[in-house]
C-alpha positions as CSV (number, residue, x, y, z in Angstrom):
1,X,-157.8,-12.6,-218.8
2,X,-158.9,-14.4,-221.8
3,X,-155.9,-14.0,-224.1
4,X,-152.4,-12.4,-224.5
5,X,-151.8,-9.0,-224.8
6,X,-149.7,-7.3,-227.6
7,X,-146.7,-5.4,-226.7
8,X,-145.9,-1.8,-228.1
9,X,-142.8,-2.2,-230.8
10,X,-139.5,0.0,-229.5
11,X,-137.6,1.6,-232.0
12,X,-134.0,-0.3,-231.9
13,X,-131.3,1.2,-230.6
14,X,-128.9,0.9,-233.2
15,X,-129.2,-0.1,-236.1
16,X,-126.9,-2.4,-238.4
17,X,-126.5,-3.1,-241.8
18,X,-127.9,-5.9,-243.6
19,X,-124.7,-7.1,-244.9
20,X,-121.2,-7.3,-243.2
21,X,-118.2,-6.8,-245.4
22,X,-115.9,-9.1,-244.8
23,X,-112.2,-8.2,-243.2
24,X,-108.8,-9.2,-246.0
25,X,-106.6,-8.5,-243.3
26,X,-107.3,-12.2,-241.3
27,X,-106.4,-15.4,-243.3
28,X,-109.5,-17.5,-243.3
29,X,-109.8,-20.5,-241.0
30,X,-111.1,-23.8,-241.6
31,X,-114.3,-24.8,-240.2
32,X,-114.0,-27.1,-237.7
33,X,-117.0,-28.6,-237.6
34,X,-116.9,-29.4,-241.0
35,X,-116.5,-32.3,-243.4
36,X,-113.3,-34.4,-242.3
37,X,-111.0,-35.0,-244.8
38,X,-107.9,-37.7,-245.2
39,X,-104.6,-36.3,-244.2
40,X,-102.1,-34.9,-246.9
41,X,-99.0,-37.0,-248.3
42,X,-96.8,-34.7,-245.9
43,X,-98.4,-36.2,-242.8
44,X,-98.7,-39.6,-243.8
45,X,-95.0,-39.3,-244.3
46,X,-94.1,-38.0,-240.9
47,X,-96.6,-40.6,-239.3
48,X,-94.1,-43.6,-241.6
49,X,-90.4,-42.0,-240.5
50,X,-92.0,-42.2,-236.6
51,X,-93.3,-45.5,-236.7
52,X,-90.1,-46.8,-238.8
53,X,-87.9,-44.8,-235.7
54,X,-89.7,-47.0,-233.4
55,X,-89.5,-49.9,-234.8
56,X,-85.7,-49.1,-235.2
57,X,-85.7,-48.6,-231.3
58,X,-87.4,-51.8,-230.5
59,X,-85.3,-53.7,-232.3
60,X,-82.3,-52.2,-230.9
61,X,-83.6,-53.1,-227.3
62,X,-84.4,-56.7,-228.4
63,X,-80.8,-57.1,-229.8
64,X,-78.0,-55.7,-228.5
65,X,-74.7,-54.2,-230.5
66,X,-71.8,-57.1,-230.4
67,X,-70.0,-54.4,-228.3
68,X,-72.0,-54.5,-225.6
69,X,-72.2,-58.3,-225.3
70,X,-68.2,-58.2,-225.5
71,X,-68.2,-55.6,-222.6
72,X,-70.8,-58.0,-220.4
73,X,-68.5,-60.9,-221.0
74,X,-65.8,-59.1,-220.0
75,X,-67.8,-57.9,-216.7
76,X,-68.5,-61.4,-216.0
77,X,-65.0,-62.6,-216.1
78,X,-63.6,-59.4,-214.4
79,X,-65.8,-60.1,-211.4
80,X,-65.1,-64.0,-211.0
81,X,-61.6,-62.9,-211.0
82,X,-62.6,-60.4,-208.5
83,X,-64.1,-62.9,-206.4
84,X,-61.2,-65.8,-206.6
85,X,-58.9,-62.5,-205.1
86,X,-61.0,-61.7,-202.7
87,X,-61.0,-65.4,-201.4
88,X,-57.4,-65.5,-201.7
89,X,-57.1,-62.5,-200.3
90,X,-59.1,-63.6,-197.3
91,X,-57.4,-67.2,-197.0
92,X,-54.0,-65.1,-196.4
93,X,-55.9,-62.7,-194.1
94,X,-56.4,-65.6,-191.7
95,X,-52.9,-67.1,-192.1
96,X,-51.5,-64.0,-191.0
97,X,-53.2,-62.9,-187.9
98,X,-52.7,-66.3,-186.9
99,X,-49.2,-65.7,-187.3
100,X,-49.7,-62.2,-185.3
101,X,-50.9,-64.4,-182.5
102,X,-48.7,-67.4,-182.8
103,X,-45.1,-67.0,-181.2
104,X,-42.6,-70.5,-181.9
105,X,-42.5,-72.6,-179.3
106,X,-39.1,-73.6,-178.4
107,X,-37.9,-77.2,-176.2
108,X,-34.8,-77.2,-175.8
109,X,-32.8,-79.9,-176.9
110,X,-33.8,-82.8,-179.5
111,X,-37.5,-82.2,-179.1
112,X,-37.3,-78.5,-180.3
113,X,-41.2,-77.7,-181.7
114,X,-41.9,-74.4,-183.5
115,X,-44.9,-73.9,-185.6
116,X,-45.0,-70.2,-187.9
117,X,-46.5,-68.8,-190.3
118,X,-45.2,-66.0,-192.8
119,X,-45.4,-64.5,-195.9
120,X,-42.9,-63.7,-198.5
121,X,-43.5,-61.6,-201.5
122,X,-41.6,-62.5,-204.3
123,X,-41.2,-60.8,-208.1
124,X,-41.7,-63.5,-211.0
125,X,-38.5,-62.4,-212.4
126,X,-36.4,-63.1,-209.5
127,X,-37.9,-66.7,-207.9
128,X,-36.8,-67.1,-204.6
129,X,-35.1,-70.9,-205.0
130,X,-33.8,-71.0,-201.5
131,X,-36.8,-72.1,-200.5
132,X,-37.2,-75.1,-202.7
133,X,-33.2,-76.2,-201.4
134,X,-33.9,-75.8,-198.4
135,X,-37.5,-78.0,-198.6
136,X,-34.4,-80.4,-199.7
137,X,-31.5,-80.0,-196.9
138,X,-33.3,-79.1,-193.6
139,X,-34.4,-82.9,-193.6
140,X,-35.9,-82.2,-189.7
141,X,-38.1,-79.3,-190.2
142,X,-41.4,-79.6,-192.3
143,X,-41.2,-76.4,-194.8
144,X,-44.9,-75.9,-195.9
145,X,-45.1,-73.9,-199.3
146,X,-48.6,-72.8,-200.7
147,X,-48.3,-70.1,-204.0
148,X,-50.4,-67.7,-204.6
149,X,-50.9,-64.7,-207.3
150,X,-51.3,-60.8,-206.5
151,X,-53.7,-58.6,-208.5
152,X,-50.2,-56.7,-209.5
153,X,-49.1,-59.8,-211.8
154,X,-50.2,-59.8,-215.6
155,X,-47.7,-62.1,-217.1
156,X,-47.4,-65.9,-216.2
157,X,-45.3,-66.9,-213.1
158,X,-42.5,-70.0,-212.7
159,X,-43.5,-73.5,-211.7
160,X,-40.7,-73.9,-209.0
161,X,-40.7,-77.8,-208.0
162,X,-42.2,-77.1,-204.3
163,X,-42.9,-80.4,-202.6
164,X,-45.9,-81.6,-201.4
165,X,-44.9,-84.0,-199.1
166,X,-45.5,-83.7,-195.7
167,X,-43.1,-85.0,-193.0
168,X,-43.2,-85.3,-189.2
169,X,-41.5,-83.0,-187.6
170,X,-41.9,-80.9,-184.6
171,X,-40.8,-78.0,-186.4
172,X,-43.4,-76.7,-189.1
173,X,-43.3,-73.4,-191.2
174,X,-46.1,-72.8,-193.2
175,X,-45.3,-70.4,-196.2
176,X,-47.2,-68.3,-198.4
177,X,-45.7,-67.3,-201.4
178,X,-47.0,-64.8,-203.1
179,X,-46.0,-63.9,-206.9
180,X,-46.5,-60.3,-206.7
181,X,-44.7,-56.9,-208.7
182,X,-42.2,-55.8,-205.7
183,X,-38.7,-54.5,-206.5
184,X,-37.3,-57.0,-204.1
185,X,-38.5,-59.9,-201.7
186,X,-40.1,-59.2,-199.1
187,X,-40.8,-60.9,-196.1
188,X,-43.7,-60.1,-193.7
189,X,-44.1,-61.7,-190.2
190,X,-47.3,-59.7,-189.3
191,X,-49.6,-57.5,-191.3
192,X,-50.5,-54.9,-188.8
193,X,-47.2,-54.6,-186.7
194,X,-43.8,-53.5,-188.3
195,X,-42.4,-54.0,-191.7
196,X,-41.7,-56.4,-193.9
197,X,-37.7,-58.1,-194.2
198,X,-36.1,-57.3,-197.8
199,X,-34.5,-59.4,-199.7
200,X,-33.6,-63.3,-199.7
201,X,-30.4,-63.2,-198.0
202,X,-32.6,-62.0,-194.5
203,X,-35.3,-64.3,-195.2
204,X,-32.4,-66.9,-195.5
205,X,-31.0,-65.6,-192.4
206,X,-34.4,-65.3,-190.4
207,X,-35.0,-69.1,-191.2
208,X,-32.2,-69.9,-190.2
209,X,-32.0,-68.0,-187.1
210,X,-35.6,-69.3,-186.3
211,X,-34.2,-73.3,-185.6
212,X,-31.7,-74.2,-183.5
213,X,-30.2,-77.0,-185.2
214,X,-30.0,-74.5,-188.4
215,X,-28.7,-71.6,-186.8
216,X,-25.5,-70.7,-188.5
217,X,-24.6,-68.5,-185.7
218,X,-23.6,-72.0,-183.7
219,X,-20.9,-72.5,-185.9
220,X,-17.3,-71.3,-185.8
221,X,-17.5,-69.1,-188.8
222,X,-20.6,-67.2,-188.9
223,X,-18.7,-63.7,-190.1
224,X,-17.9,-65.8,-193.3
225,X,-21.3,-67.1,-194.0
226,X,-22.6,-63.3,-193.3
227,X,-19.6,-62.0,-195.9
228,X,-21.2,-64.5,-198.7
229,X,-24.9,-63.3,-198.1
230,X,-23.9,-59.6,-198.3
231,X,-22.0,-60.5,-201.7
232,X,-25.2,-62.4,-202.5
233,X,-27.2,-59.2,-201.7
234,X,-25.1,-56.8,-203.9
235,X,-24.8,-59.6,-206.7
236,X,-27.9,-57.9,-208.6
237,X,-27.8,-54.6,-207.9
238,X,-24.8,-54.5,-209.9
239,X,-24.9,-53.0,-212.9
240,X,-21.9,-53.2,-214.9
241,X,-20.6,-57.0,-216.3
242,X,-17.2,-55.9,-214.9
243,X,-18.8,-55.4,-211.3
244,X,-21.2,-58.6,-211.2
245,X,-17.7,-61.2,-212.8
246,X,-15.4,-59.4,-210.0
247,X,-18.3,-60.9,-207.3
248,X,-18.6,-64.0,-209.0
249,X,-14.8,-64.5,-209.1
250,X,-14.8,-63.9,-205.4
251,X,-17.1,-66.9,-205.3
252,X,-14.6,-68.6,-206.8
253,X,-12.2,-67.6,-204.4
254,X,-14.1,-68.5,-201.8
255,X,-15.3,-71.9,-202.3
256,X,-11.7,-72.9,-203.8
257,X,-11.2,-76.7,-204.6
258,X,-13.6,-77.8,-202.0
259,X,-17.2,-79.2,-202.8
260,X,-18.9,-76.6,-200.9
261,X,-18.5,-73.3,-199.6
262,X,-16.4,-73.0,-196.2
263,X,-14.9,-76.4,-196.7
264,X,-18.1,-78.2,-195.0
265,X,-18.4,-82.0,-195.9
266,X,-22.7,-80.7,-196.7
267,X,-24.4,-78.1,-198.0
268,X,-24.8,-74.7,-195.6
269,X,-27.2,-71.4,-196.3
270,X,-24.1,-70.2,-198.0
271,X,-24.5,-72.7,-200.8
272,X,-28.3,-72.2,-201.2
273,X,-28.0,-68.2,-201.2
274,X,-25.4,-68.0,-203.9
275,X,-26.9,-71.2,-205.9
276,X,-30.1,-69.2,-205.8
277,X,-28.7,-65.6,-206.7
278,X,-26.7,-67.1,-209.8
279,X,-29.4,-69.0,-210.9
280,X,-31.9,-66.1,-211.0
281,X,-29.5,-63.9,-212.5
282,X,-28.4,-66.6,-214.8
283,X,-24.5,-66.2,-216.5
284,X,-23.8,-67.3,-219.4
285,X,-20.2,-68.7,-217.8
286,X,-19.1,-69.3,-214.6
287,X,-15.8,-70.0,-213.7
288,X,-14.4,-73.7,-213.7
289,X,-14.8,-74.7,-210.1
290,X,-17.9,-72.6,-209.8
291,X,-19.5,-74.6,-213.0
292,X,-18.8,-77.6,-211.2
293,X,-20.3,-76.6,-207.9
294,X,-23.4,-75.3,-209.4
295,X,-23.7,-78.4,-211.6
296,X,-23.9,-79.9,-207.6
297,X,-26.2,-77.7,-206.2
298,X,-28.7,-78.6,-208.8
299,X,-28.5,-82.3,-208.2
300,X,-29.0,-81.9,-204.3
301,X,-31.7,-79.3,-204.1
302,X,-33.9,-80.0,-207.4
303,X,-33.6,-84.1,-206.6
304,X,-36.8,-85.3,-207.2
């Protein structure tokens, strides 16, 4: 074929207008792919509020509030306190399962060895000063004494003069005394077996009971020794005036015109247990032999 061929026309199908009238009821859109234009005052006003917000935010994570520096420092000291208790805690841990495993040794005669360990709990309010007298009077036995502060104690605790000094003797006792918020003393032998001794009177009377040469029971009149203790006991639990001066004057009565208690030329348990009570409780006035007694007592057992 040498060229194209026209095509018939077809008469259209259906036929529309020219022109389109426009619909009101739509609201009229802006062309997209038109002109661009700079944004209005309203967004350039949200885009300032959002970038001042974060630079609000950034600065807040650059610099923290005083508050929360205060509650760090406090974290800080919290856990080194936490940690000092826990190594306390464990230092007393190994003291007493040694003692759970430790009985005293006991030779009889002159060469009597015994080597404990125990643990007394004792309220700061009430110090427990038969220990330091008897550091003083049981010359032959070497009365170890290491302090130590429970978690339960807010307020500061007494300096009692404890001695350092270390003497040789066959017959040791290490102690751990504990400052901690008990209603009474208590003393504790083992910490997974039994229960723990109450009050100083027993831990007076366990000592004692723990050395021959110290054993009051030897003596002829250990019912009158156990008599003063039990007033000793009772002494604070007391809790009218009236009560606690009727004890005191049978003190009196008891110790008489002699220097100490039972007529003995030295001082017994007797004297430390009611030198001790009196002094914790602390009266304003003793009677006149017991003033002079006392006066004594603290010239022996707080001797430097």
């Amino acid at each position: 074929m040498s060229g194209g061929t026209t095509m018939y026309t077809l008469k259209p199908i259906i036929s529309l207008p020219s022109e389109t009238n426009q619909s009101k009821t739509m609201y009229r859109m802006k062309n997209i792919h038109g002109e661009h234009r700079e944004p209005d005052d309203h967004a350039s006003h949200e885009s300032k509020i959002v970038s001042g917000i974060t630079e609000q935010v950034i600065k807040f994570l650059k610099d923290p509030l005083p508050e929360v520096a205060i509650l760090e420092a406090r974290q800080e000291k919290i856990l080194a306190q936490l940690a000092q208790l826990k190594e306390q805690v464990s230092s007393l841990c190994n003291v007493l399962k040694e003692s759970s495993q430790t009985k005293p040794t006991v030779v009889s005669g002159s060469e009597e060895t015994i080597r404990v360990y125990i643990a007394v709990n004792a309220n700061s309010t009430r110090p427990p000063y038969s220990l330091v007298a008897l550091q003083k009077i049981w010359t032959q036995a070497d009365l170890r004494i290491t302090t130590h502060v429970h978690s339960t104690v807010v307020d500061a605790v007494p300096e009692l003069p404890i001695s350092r000094k270390r003497s040789i003797s066959n017959i040791i006792i290490n102690t751990a005394l504990i400052w901690k918020n008990v209603p009474e003393l208590e003393l504790v032998l083992s910490p997974v077996r039994g229960h723990p001794l109450l009050g100083e009177v027993n831990l007076l009377r366990y000592l004692s009971r723990l050395i021959t040469i110290y054993n009051y029971e030897n003596i002829d009149c250990p019912g009158e020794i156990d008599a003063i203790l039990d007033l000793c006991h009772r002494l604070p639990y007391e809790n009218s005036s009236k009560e606690k001066q009727a004890i005191l004057f049978e003190f009196s009565k008891k110790l008489g015109k002699d220097k100490w208690f039972l007529g003995f030329t030295d001082t017994s348990i007797a004297d430390v247990a009611v030198w001790s009570t009196i002094k914790q409780i602390n009266f304003g006035k003793l009677p006149l032999n017991l003033t002079e007694w006392f006066a004594r007592c603290d010239k022996v057992f707080l001797s430097t």
